[in-house]
NUDRENGU-363989 format. One record per atom (N, C-alpha, C): x, y, z. Coordinates in steps of 0.1 Angstrom, whole numbers. Example, Ala and Ser with C-alpha at 12.3 -4.5 7.8 and 13.67 -1.06 7.14 Angstrom:
REM residues 2
<px = 132 py = -57 pz = 78>
<px = 123 py = -45 pz = 78>
<px = 132 py = -33 pz = 78>
<px = 128 py = -22 pz = 71>
<px = 137 py = -11 pz = 71>
<px = 129 py = 0 pz = 79>
//
This chain:
REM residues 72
<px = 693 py = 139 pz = 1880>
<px = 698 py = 149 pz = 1871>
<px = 713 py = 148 pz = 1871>
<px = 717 py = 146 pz = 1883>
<px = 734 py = 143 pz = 1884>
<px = 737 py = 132 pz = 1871>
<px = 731 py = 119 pz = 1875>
<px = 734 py = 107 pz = 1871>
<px = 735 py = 107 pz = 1857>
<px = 723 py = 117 pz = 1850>
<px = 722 py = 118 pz = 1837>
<px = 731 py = 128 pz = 1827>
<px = 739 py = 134 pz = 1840>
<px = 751 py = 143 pz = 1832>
<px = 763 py = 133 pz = 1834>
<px = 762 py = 128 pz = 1842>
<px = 771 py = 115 pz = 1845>
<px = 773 py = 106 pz = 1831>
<px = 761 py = 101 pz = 1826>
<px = 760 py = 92 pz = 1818>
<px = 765 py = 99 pz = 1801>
<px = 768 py = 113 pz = 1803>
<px = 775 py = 121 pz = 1790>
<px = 789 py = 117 pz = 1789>
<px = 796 py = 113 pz = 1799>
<px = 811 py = 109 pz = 1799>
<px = 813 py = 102 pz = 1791>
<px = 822 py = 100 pz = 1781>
<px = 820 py = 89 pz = 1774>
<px = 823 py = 74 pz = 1777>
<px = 833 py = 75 pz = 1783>
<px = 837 py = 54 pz = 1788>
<px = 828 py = 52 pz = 1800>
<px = 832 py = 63 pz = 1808>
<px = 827 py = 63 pz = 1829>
<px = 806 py = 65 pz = 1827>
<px = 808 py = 71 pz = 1816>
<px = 786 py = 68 pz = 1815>
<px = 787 py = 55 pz = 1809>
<px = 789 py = 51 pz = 1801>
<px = 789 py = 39 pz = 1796>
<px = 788 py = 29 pz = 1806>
<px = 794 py = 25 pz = 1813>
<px = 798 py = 16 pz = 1823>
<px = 788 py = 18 pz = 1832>
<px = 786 py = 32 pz = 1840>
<px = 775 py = 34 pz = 1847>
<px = 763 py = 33 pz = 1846>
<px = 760 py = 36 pz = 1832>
<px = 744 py = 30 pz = 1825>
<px = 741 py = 18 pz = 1824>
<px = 752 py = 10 pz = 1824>
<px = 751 py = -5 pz = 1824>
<px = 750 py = -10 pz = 1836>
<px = 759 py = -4 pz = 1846>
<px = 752 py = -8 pz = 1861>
<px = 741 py = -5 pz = 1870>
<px = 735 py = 6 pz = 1867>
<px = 723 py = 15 pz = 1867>
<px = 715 py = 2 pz = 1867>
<px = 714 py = 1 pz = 1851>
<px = 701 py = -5 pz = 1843>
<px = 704 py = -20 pz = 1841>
<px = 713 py = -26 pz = 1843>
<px = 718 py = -40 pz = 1837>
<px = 723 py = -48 pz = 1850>
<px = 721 py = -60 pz = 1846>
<px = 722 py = -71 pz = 1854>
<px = 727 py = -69 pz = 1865>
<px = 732 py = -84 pz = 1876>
<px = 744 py = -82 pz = 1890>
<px = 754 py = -82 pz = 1876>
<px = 759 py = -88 pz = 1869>
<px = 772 py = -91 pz = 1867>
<px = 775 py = -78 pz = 1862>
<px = 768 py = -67 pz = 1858>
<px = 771 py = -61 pz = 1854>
<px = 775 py = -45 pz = 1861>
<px = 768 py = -45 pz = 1876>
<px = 773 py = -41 pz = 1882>
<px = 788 py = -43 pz = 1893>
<px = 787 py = -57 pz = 1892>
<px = 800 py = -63 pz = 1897>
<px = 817 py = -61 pz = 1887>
<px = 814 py = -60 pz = 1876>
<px = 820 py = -53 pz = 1864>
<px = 826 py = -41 pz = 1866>
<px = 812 py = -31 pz = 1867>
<px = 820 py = -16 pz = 1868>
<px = 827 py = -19 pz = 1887>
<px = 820 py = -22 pz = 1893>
<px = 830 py = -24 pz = 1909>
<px = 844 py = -27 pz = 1907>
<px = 846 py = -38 pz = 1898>
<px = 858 py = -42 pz = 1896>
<px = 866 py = -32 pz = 1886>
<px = 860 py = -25 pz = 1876>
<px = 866 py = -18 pz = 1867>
<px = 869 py = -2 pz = 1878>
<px = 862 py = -2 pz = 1885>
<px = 868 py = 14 pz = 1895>
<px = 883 py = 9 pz = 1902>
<px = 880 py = -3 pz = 1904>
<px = 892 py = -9 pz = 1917>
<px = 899 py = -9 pz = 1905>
<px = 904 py = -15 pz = 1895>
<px = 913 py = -14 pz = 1883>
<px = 917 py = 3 pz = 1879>
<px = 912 py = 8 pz = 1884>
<px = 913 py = 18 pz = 1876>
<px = 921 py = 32 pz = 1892>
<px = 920 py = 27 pz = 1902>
<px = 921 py = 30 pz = 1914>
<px = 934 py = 24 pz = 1916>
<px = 940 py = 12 pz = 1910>
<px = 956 py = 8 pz = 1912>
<px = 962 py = 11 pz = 1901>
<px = 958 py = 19 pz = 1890>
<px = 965 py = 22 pz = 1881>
<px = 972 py = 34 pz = 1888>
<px = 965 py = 41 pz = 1895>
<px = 967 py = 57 pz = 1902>
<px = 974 py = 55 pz = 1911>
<px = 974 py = 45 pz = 1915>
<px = 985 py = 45 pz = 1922>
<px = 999 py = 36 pz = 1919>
<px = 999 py = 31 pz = 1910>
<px = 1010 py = 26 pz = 1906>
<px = 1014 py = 43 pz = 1893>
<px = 1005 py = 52 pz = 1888>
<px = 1011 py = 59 pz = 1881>
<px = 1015 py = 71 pz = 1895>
<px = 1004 py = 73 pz = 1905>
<px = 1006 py = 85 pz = 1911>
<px = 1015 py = 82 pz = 1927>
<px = 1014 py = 69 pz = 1927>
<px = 1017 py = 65 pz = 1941>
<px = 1013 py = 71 pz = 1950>
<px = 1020 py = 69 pz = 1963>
<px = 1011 py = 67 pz = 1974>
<px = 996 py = 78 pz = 1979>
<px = 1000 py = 92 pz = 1971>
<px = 990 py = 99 pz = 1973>
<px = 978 py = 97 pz = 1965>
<px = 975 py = 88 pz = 1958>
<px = 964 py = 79 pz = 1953>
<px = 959 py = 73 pz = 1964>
<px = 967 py = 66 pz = 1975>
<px = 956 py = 63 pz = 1987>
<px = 952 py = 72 pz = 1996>
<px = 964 py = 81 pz = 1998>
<px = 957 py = 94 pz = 2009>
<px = 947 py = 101 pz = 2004>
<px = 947 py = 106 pz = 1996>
<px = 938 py = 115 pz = 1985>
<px = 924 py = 110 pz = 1992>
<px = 917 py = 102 pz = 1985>
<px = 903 py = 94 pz = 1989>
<px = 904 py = 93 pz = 2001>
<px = 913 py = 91 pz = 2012>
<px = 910 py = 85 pz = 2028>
<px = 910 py = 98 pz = 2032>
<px = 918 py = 110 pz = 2025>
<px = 908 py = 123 pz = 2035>
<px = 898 py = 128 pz = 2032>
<px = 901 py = 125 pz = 2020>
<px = 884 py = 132 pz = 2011>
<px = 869 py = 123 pz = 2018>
<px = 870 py = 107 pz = 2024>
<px = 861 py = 103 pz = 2031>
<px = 861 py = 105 pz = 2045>
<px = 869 py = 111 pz = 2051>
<px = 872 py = 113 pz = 2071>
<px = 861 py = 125 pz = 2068>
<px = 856 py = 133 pz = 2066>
<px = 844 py = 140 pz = 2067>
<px = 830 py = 134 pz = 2065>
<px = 827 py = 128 pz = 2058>
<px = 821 py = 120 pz = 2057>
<px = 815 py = 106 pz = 2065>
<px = 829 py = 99 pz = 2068>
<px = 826 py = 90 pz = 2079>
<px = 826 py = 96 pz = 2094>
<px = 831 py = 108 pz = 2098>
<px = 826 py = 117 pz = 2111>
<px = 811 py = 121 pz = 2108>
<px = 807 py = 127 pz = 2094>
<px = 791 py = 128 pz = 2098>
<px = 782 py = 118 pz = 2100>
<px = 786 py = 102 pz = 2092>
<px = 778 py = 90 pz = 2098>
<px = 780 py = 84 pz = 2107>
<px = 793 py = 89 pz = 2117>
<px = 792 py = 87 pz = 2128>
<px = 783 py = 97 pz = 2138>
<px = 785 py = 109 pz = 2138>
<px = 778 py = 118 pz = 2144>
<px = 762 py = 114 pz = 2144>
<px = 760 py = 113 pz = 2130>
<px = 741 py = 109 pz = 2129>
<px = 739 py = 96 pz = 2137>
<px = 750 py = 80 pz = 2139>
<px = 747 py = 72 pz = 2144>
<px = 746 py = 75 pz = 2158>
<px = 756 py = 83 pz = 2164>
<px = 755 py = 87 pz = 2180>
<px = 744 py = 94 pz = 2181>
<px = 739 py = 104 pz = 2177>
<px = 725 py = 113 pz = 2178>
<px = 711 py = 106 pz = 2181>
<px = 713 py = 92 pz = 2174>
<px = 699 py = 81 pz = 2175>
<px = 688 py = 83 pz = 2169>
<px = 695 py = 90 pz = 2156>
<px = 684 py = 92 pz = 2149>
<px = 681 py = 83 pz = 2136>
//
């Protein structure tokens, strides 16, 4: 249901229906089109284009750590 409100955006569904449903190269495409689009933000926003995402993931990588110590 996410995915399919996802695919309403107009350029970022485009791209993502294509890697969804369409070939490797075409997922290898949108990979490379996020990372293009990830140094633009930071050549427009600087450096808090890298912090931003590295705190927004430390929650994240503490819960897949936590689940890997648990042994489950």
């Amino acid at each position: 249901m996410v995915l399919r409100a996802l695919y309403w955006i107009p350029i970022f569904g485009w791209l993502l229906r294509d890697a969804v449903h369409g070939d490797t190269l075409s997922r290898i495409l949108f990979v490379v089109n996020l990372l293009v689009l990830w140094a633009l933000a930071v050549m427009i926003f600087g450096y808090a284009a890298i912090i931003i995402p590295a705190l927004l993931l430390t929650p994240t990588i503490l819960a897949i750590i936590v689940v890997f110590t648990l042994g489950r």
